[in-house]
C-alpha positions, 0 to 999 in steps of 0.5 A, a space after each residue: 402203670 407206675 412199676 412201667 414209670 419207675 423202669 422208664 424212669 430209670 431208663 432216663 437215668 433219672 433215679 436209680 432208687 425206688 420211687 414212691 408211687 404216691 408222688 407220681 401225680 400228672 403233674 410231675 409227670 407234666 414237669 418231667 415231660 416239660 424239661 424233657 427228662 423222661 422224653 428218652 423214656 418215652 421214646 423207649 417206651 415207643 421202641 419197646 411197643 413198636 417192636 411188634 412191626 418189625 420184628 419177623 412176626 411184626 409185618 404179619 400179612 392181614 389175611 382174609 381167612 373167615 368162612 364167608 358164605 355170600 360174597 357180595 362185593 370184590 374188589 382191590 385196594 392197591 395190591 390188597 384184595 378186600 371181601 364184603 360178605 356174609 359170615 358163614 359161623 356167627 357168634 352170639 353177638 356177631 353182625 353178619 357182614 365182615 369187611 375181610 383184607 387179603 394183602 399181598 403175600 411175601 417170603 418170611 424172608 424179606 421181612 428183614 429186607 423191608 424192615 431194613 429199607 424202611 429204616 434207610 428211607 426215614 433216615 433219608 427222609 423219604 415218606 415213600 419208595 423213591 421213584 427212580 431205581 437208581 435212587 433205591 439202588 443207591 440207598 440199597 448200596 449205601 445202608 448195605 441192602 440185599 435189592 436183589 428181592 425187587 427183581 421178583 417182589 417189588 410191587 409187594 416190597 413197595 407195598 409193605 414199605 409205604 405201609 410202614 412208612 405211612 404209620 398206618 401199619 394195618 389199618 393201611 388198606 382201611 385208610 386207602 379204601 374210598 368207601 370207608 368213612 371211619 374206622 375205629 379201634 375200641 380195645 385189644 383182641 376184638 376186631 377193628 370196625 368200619 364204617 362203609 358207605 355202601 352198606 351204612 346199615 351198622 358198623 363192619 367187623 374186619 379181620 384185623 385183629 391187634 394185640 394192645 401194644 400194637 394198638 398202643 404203638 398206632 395211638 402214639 405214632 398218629 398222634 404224633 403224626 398229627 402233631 399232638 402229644 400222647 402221653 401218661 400224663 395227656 391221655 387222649 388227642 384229637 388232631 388232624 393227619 397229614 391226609 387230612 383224616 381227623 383222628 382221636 386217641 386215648 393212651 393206656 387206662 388213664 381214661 379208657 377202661 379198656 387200654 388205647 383207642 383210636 377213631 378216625 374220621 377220614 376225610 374226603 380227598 375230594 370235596 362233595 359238592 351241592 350237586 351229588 347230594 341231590 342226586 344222592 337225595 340228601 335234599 331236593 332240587 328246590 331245597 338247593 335252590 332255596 339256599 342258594 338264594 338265601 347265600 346270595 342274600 347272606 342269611 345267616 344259616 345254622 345246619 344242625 345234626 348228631 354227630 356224623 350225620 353230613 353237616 360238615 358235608 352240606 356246609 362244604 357243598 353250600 359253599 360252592 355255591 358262592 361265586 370265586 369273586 366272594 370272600 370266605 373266611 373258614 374258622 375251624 378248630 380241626 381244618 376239614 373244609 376245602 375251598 383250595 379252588 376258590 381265590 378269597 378263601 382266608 383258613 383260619 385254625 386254632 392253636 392250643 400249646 401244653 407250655 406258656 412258653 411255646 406262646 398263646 392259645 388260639 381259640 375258636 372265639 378268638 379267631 371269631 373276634 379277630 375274623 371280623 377285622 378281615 373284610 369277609 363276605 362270608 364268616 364260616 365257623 365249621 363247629 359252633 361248640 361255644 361262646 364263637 357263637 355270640 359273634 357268629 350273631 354279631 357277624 348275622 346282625 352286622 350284614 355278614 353271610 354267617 354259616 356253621 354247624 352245631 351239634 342239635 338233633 332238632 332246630 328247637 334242641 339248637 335254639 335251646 343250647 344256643 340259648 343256655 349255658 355256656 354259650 348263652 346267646 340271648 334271646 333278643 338275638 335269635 331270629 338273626 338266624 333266618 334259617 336252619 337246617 337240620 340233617 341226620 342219618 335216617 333209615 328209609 324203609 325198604 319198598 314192600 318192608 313189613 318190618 322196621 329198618 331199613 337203609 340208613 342215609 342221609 337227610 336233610 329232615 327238616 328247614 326252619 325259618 326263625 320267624 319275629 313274630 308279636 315280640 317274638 320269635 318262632 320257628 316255621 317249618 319251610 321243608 320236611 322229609 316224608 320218610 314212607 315217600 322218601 321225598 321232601 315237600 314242598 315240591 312247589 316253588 308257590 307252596 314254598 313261598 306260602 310257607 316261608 314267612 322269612 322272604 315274605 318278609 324281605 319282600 316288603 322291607 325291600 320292595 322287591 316283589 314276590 313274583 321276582 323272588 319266585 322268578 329268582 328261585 326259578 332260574 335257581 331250580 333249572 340251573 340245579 336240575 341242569 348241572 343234575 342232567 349234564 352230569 356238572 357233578 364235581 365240586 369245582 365244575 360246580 362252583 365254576 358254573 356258578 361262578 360264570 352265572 354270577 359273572 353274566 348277571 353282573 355284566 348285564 347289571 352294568 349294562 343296564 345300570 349305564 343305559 340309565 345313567 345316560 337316559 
């Protein structure tokens, strides 16, 4: 590392003497960095390792050249072809599923041309082929370019451009497949991994294969494109990329035994809604209905899980189901969650600076604090890591609907963490929660099974109320998932309030009876088992339903209510 910082160093024209090793700390690199001395150095260092792509070797073809002995999907990503299937040769550790890229095929001739083109239009600013063929011509013409090749390749030149372009260089088939969830990069010379939605049974090899300064090269260029520095002295980044895709880097062996890393978590272009995940049987209508009533009454829910096991994904659906005259306020540290239909919807994000100069620190708290002041029906933290928490409570107490996720494997996990440091809510404050939820990757067994496994998916395993009780407080199962059955109990709407100690509750402190409750879960159960059978599937089509319900039992309250007024 530091024989490469010397030569960088140099390259600045900051010393031309040896330098002591020893002084070379973080800290003076984040000095240098700060007043910009060594940013040329870093844009050499970025030249040098992206030499790679354009270089005749550098636009090399992915090609699928693996012996697969049962293919079973096809199908195309663009010009690119891509193959799931058995590997006919497995190695000792090997799984047998490989996700193989075919991408089009081109004249080791042109790859000057697309390297040339690729310059023209990021010095035109162009993020992609320009539409019209007079504008290509002209850009051809003025940056002194062979386009003769478009006659023959234009879809694979087209291609390969927007590939460059993109910054995704390899991965861009990976990128653009909608079945595909995340990819990940763990080190040089060993296969990128993906994991697929059609077969969530374990992590996918692929046939990209990348060299490490490939690797590096990706690492600072997403970085970057995420608006994050990637450096020596800041080894790793987490951000968001221009699609929307959350990514999280490391550079180098400052912190990664095995050189750069990268893992991205793409995001959905299209929210998912409350409807597809009961079809999809994530839940049951009745759970559906059940918290849907409960966002009608602004109870405060917490949806709990391990890492990637849906939890953004519910908060996401459960938020169609809040009418467009309703205003929600998002607070997140990486903006996932899309409510762009919704007319309230107030994003709010923090911001995090290197320099005092470059102004303050925004973190999750303070867009809590600040959140408050803003008039919101709903206060939605999409990631509780912190003491946000304690005004996540205070919002619940104050008649605020609440809503977050946060990092547990059980509701009683949940409480804990919430309850120990560094967050430490006290314990007076916990049955503000009414409810949470947890939600999980579990494996269903396969029907006839005689081993363990199975397919893994996601669940909502458990509801649990926080129930007050002799001083204080317990936790009440309201729902469970049956793992043999694959199904969730209770399937009854009169079970369920036998169970849930938090609408008995209500019912009394409000004098609304219980028949009305059940009446009011009811009519929520046949509007989600409706939209279910009229294939009302999309979030929009989703939340506009609900919305014209929320609009019809509002103008028939206004009815009623002037009736009265005049008797």
């Amino acid at each position: 590392m530091f024989q490469n910082l010397q030569q960088l160093l140099c390259t600045a024209n900051f010393s031309t003497k040896p330098i002591d090793n020893q002084l070379i700390s973080t800290h003076f690199i984040e000095v240098l960095e700060a007043i910009g001395v060594i940013s040329m150095a870093y844009s050499q260092l970025e030249k040098t390792t992206s030499n790679y792509q354009y270089s005749d070797k550098a636009i090399r073809v992915v090609k699928c050249e693996e012996n697969i002995s049962n293919i079973l999907k096809e199908y195309t990503i663009g010009p690119a072809k891509v193959t799931i299937g058995l590997k006919s040769i497995l190695g000792e550790d090997d799984y047998p599923l490989i996700y193989c890229v075919d991408e089009p095929q081109i004249p080791q001739s042109i790859v000057n041309v697309i390297y040339r083109l690729t310059e023209a239009l990021l010095a035109e600013g162009y993020s992609s082929l320009p539409q019209t063929s007079k504008e290509i011509k002209r850009i051809c013409r003025d940056y002194k370019i062979d386009c003769s090749i478009f006659k023959d390749y234009f879809i694979e030149v087209k291609y390969y451009v927007e590939r460059e372009l993109s910054g995704y260089g390899p991965l861009y088939t990976l990128v653009n497949d909608p079945y595909i969830e995340e990819i990940a990069i763990d080190r040089a010379n060993m296969p990128v991994a993906v994991f697929h939605s059609l077969y969530p049974l374990a992590w996918l090899d692929t046939n990209i294969v990348l060299s490490e300064a490939e690797i590096d090269y990706l690492a600072l260029t997403l970085s970057r494109r995420a608006g994050r520095t990637l450096s020596i002295a800041h080894p790793y980044a987490e951000g968001l990329l221009p699609e929307g895709h959350r990514i999280a880097a490391t550079y180098g062996r400052e912190i990664s035994r095995f050189g750069s890393s990268i893992v991205i978590r793409k995001h959905r272009q299209r929210p998912i809604s409350i409807i597809e995940l009961v079809k999809q049987r994530v839940l049951s209508p009745l759970i559906a209905a059940y918290l849907w009533l409960l966002l009608d009454l602004k109870a405060p829910m917490l949806i709990v899980g391990p890492t990637a096991s849906g939890k953004t994904t519910l908060l996401q659906a459960l938020l169609g189901l809040i009418p467009a005259s309703r205003r929600i306020v998002t607070i997140e540290d990486t903006p996932e969650l899309n409510l762009l239909h919704h007319r309230r919807w107030d994003s709010l994000t923090t911001r995090y600076t290197y320099l005092s100069s470059e102004g303050e620190d925004v973190d999750l708290y303070k867009l809590a604090k600040f959140a408050l002041r803003r008039r919101a029906d709903y206060l939605v933290i999409g990631e509780i890591r912190g003491e946000e928490a304690k005004l996540f409570i205070h919002a619940a107490v104050s008649g605020h609907g609440a809503l977050a996720t946060f990092h547990a494997d059980t509701a009683e996990s949940a409480i804990l963490r919430l309850k120990a440091p560094p967050i430490e809510v006290g314990d007076a404050y916990i049955p503000a929660l009414w409810s949470i939820i947890v939600v999980k990757r579990v494996h269903v067994p396969l029907k006839n099974a005689e081993m363990l496994g199975g397919v893994e998916l996601r669940r909502v395993v458990t509801v649990k109320e926080v129930v007050e009780e002799n001083g204080t407080w317990k936790l009440q199962t309201v729902f469970r998932w049956l793992p043999a059955k694959d199904v969730h109990e209770p399937e009854e709407i009169d079970e369920l309030l036998e169970k849930s100690r938090r609408l008995q509750a209500y019912s009394e402190h409000t004098n609304i009876g219980l028949e009305t409750i059940k009446r009011e879960l009811k009519i929520r159960a046949y509007h989600i088992t409706k939209m279910v059978e009229s294939d009302i599937v999309s979030f929009e089509q989703v939340n506009s339903y609900v919305t014209r319900l929320d609009i019809e039992r509002t103008i028939i309250t206004l009815i009623k209510a002037e009736k009265e007024v005049k008797t």
